[in-house]
C-alpha positions as CSV (number, residue, x, y, z in Angstrom):
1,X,0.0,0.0,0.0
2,X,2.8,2.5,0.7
3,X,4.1,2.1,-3.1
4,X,0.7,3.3,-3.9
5,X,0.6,6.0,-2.0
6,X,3.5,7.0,-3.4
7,X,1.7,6.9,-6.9
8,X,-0.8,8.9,-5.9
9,X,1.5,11.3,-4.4
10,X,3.0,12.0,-8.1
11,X,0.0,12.3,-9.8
12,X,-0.4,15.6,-7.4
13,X,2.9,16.5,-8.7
14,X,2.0,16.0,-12.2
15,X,-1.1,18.5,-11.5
16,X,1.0,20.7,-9.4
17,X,-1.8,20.2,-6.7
18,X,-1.5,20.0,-2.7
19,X,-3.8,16.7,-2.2
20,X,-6.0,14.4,-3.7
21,X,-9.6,13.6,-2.3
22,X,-10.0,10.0,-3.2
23,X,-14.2,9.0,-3.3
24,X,-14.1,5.8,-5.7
25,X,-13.8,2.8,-3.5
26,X,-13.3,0.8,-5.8
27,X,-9.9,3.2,-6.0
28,X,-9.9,3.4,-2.2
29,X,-9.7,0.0,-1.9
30,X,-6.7,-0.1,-4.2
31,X,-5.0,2.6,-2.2
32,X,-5.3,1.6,1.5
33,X,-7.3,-1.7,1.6
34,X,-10.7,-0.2,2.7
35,X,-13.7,-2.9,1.5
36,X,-16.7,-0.9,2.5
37,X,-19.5,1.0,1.0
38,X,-18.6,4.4,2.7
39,X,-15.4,6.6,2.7
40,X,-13.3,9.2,1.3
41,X,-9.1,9.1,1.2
42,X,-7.5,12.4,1.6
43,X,-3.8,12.3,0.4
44,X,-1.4,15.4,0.4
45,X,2.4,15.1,-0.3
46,X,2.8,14.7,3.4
47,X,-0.3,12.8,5.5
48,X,-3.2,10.1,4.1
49,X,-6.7,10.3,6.2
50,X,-9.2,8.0,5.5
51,X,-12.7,9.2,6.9
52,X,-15.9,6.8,7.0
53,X,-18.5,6.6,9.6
54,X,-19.5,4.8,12.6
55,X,-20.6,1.3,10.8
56,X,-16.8,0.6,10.0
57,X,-14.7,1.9,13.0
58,X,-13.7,-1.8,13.7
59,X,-13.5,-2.9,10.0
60,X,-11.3,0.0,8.9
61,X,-8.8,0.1,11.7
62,X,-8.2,-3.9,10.9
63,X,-8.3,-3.0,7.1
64,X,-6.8,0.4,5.9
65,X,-3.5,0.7,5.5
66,X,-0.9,4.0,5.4
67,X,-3.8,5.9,6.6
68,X,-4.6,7.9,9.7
69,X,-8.2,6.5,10.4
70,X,-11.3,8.8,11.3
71,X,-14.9,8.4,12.3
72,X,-17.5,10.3,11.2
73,X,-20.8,11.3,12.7
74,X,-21.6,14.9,10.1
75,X,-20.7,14.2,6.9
76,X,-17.8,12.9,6.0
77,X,-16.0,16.0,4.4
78,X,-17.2,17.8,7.6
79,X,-15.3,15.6,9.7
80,X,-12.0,16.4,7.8
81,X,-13.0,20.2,7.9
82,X,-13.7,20.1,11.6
83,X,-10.3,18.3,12.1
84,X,-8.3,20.5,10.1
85,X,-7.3,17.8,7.7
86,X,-8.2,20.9,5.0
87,X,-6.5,23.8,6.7
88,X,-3.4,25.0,4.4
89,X,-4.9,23.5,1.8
90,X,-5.1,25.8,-1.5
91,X,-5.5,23.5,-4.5
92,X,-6.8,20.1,-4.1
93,X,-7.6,17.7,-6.8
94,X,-11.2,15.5,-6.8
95,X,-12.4,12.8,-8.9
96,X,-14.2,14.0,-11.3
97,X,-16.0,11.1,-12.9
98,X,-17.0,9.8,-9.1
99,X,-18.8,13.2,-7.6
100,X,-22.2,14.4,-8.7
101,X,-22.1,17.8,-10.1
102,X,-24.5,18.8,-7.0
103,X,-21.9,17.4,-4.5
104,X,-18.8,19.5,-6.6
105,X,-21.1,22.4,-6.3
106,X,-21.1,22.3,-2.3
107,X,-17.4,21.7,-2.4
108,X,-16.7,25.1,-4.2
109,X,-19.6,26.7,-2.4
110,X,-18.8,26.2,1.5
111,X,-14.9,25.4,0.8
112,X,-14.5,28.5,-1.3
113,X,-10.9,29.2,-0.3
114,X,-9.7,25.9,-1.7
115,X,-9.3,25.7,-5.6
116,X,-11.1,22.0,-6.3
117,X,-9.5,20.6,-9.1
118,X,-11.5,18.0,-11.0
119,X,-9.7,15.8,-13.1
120,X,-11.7,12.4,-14.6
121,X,-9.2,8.7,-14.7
122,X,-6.8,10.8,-12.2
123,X,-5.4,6.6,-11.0
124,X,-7.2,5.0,-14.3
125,X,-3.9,3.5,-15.4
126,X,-2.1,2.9,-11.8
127,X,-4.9,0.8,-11.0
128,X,-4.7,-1.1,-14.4
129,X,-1.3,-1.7,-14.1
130,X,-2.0,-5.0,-12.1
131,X,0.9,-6.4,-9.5
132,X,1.8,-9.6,-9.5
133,X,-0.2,-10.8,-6.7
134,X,-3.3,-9.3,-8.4
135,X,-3.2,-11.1,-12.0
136,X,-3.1,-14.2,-9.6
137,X,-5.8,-13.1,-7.4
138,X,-7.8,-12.2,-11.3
139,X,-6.4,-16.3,-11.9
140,X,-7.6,-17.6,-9.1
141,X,-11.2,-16.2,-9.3
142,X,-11.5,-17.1,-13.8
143,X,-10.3,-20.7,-12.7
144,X,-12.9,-21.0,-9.8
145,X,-15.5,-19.2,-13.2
146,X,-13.7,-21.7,-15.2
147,X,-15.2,-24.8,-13.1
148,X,-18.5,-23.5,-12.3
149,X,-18.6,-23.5,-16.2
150,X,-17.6,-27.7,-16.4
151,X,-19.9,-28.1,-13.8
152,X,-23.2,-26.4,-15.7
153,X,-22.8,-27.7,-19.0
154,X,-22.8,-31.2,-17.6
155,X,-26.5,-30.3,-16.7
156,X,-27.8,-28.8,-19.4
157,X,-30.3,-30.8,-21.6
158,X,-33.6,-30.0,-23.5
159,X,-36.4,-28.5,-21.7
160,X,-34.0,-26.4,-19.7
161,X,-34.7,-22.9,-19.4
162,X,-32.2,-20.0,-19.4
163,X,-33.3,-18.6,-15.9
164,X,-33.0,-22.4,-14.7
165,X,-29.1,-22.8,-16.3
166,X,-28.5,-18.8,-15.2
167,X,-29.6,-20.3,-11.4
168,X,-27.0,-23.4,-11.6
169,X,-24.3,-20.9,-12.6
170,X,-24.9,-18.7,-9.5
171,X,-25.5,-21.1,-7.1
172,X,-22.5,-23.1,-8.1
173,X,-19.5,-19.8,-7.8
174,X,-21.1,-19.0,-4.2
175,X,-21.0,-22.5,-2.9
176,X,-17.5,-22.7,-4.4
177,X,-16.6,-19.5,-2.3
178,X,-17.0,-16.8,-4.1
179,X,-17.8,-13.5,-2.7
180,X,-20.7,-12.4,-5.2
181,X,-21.4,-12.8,-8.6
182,X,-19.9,-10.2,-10.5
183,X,-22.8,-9.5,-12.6
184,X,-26.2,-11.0,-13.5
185,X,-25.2,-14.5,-15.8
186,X,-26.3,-14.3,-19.1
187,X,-27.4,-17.4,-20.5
188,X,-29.1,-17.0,-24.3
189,X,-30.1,-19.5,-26.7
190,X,-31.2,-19.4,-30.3
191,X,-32.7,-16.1,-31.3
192,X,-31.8,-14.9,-28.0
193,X,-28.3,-15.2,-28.5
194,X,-28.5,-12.6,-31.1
195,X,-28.9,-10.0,-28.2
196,X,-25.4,-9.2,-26.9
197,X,-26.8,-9.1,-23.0
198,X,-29.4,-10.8,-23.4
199,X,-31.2,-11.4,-19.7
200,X,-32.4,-15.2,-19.1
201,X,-35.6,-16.2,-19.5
202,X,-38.3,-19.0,-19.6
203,X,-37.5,-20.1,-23.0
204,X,-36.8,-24.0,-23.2
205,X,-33.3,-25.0,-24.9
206,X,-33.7,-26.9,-27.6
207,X,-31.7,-29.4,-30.2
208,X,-29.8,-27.8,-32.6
209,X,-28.8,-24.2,-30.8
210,X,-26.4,-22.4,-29.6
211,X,-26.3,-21.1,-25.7
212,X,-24.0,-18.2,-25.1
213,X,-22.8,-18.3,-21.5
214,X,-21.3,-15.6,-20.1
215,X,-20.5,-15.7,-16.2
216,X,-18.1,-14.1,-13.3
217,X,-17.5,-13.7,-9.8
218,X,-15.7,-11.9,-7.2
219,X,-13.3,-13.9,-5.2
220,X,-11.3,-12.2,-2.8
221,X,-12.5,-8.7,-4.4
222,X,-11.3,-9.6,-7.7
223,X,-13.2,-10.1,-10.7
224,X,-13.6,-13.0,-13.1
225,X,-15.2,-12.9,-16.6
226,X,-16.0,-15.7,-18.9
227,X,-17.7,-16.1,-22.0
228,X,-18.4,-19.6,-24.3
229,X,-20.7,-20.4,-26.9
230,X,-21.7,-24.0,-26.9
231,X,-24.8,-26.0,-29.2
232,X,-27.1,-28.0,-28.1
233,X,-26.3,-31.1,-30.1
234,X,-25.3,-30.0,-33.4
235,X,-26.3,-26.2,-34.7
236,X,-27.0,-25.2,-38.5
237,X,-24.2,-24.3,-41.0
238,X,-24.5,-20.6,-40.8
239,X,-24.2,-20.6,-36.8
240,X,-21.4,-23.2,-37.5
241,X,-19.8,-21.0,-39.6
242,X,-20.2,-17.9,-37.3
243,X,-18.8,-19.5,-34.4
244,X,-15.6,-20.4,-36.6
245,X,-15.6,-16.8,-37.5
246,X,-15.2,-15.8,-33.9
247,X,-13.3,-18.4,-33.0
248,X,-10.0,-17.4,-35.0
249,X,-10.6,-13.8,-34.6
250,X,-10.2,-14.2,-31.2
251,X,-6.8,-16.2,-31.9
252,X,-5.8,-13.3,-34.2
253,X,-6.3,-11.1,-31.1
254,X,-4.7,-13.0,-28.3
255,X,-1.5,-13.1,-31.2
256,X,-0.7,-9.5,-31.5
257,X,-1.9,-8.7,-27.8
258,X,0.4,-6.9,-25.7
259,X,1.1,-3.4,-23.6
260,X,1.5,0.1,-25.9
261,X,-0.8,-0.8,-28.3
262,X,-3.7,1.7,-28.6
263,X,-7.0,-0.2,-28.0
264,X,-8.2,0.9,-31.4
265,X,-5.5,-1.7,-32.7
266,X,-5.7,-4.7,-30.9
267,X,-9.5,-4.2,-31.6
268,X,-8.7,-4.1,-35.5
269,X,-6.9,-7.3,-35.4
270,X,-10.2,-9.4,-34.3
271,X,-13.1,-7.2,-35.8
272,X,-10.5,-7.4,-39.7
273,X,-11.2,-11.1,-39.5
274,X,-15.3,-10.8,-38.9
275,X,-15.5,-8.2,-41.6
276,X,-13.4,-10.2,-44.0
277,X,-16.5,-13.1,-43.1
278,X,-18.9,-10.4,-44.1
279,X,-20.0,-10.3,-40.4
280,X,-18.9,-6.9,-38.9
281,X,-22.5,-5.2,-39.2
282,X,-23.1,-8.0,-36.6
283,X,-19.9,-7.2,-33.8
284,X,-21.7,-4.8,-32.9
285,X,-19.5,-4.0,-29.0
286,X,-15.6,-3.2,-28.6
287,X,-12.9,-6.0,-28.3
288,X,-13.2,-5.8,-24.3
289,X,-12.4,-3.8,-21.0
290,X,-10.1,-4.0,-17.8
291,X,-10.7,-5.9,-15.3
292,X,-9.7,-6.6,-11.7
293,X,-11.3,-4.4,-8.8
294,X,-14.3,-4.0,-11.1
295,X,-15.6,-6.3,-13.4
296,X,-15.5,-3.2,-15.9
297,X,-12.5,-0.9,-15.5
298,X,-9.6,1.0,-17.6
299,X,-8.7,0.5,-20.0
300,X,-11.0,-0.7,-22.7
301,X,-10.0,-2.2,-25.7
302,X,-12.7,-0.9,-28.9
303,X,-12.6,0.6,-32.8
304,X,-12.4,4.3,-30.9
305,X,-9.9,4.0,-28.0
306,X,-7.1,6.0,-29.0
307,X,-4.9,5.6,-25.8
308,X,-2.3,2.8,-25.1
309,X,-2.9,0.0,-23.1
310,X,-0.4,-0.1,-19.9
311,X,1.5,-2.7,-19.2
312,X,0.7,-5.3,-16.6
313,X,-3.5,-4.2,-17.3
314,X,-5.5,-7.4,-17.4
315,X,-8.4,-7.1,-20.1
316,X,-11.0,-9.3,-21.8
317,X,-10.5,-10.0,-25.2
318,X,-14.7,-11.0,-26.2
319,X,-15.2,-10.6,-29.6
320,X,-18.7,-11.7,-30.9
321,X,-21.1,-11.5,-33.8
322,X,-25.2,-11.8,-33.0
323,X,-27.0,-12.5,-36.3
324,X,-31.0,-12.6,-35.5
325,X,-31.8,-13.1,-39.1
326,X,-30.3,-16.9,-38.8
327,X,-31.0,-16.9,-34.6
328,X,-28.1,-16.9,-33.4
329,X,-25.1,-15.6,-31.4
330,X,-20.9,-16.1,-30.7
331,X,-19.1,-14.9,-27.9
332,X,-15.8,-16.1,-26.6
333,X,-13.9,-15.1,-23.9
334,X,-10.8,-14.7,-22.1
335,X,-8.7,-12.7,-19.5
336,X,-5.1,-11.7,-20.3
337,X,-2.4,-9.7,-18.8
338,X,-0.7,-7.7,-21.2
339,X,3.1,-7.4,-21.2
340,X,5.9,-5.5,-22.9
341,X,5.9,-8.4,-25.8
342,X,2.8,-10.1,-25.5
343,X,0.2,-11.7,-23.7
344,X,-0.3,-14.5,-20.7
345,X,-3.6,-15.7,-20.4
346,X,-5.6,-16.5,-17.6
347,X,-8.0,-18.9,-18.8
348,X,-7.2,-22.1,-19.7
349,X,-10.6,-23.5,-20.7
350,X,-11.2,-25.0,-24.7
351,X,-12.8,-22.6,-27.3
352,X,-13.7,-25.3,-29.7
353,X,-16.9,-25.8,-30.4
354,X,-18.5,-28.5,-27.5
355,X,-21.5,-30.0,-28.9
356,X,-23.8,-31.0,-25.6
């Protein structure tokens, strides 16, 4: 945690600004270790506070780390105002992208003699730039995703419906141990499939579709993500055909993968192949995203991200095509962690086509 603080300290240099008032947890956690719903970081070039209120004093003494603790019982920012946590302060930088415009409003308003800096992705790519105890903490939760996965397809059969499969897949990550589900499973078959996030339903599988899957949990805090198309014995020629499509423009991504690419790039090298196949009106969502803290972080990886990707981030690479003319859909995928050279992924399950 002290190495981070010590990142946040230099983006105040880059911004030639006093402190930093953290109010992502997601961040916060990141920073000094804090796992609850409530609190704010203040970090100047000199002294980290962390202020949440009563519900936590326990949890963040045993939790928060490089951090004078304080409780709260008026507001959080009040507490650090009534402490003089904000005395001497003159410019102090905010996170933009995580305060409502009415709460930046009462900042400038009753904290006039304080310049309030906003600044949106102030820690987007310290946080992305995963240690190596993270990428196996990101491991560790895909491979417990990766066996929930065995387990359900095993079950599925005919006369299964979507919201029954979708309940097998959470059930399964929490008895395994996971913390939560990382989002709502997404379990589509046939027409349904052609609807990128498609919800579950009460539609029977039947013979002769396809079932996208897509599933994650939170283990330990961090997130998993998995996507696999499977058929329900074997599917028409033109679902065939798309799958195959997806299939190797996935491999032409995970080939060229690696840190200092712009996401625009590595998202050309899959969405080339499924426009060569005369599919691209139907990849119709970027390459992927970060992941790690949040099941959707920086950076993200699409046909309009300009920026390069940082070296040690861990991303999805989930390229898809969703055809409802024919009724059907194709997702696959993966977690990586991009390096200088390449990339090492994280998921170890098969991509070819299992017929059920």
């Amino acid at each position: 945690m002290a190495n981070r603080l010590l990142q946040i300290r230099q983006r105040l240099a880059d911004f030639d600004a006093e402190a930093l008032l953290i109010s992502s947890l997601p961040n916060i956690r990141w920073a000094c270790g804090f796992t609850g719903s409530n609190g704010l970081l203040l970090v100047s070039r000199r002294k980290a506070v962390f202020v949440t209120d009563g519900r936590y004093t326990d949890q963040a003494q045993e939790e928060v780390e490089g951090a004078e603790v304080v409780i709260a019982d008026n507001g959080l920012v009040s507490r650090l105002v009534d402490l003089g946590f904000l005395d001497d302060l003159s410019q102090v930088l905010f996170q933009a992208d995580h305060v409502t415009v009415s709460k930046q409003t009462a900042l400038r308003k009753h904290l006039s003699d304080i310049e309030w800096m906003g600044e949106s992705q102030l820690l987007a790519n310290d946080v992305a730039s995963k240690e190596s105890a993270e990428v196996d903490q990101i491991r560790r939760a895909q491979n417990l995703t990766e066996s929930v996965f065995e387990e359900v397809i095993s079950l599925v059969e005919p006369g299964m419906t979507e919201k029954e499969v979708a309940a097998e897949i959470t059930y399964r990550h929490l008895k395994r141990g996971a913390d939560k589900m990382s989002f709502d499973p997404i379990v589509a078959s046939g027409p349904n499939g052609a609807y990128p996030h498609a919800p579950p339903t009460d539609r029977q599988l039947r013979e002769g579709e396809l079932i996208v899957l897509d599933m994650g949990c939170f283990l330990d805090g961090y997130a998993s993500d998995m996507t696999r198309t499977v058929s329900l014995g074997h599917p028409p020629s033109a679902a065939q055909r798309g799958y195959e499509v997806v299939q190797t423009a996935q491999e032409k991504a995970l080939d060229v993968a690696r840190a200092g690419l712009t996401g625009k790039k590595l998202d050309s090298a899959a969405r080339t192949v499924i426009e060569g196949a005369g599919l691209g009106d139907y990849f119709s969502h970027g390459l992927g995203h970060g992941i790690g803290l949040q099941v959707h972080e920086w950076p993200r990886v699409s046909k309009t991200e300009e920026n390069e990707l940082t070296e040690g981030a861990c991303v999805t690479i989930e390229p898809g095509v969703y055809v409802p003319e024919q009724e059907y859909g194709v997702r696959i995928e993966d977690i990586v962690v991009l390096n200088t050279n390449s990339c090492e992924n994280l998921t170890s399950t098969s991509k070819e086509l299992r017929i059920l």
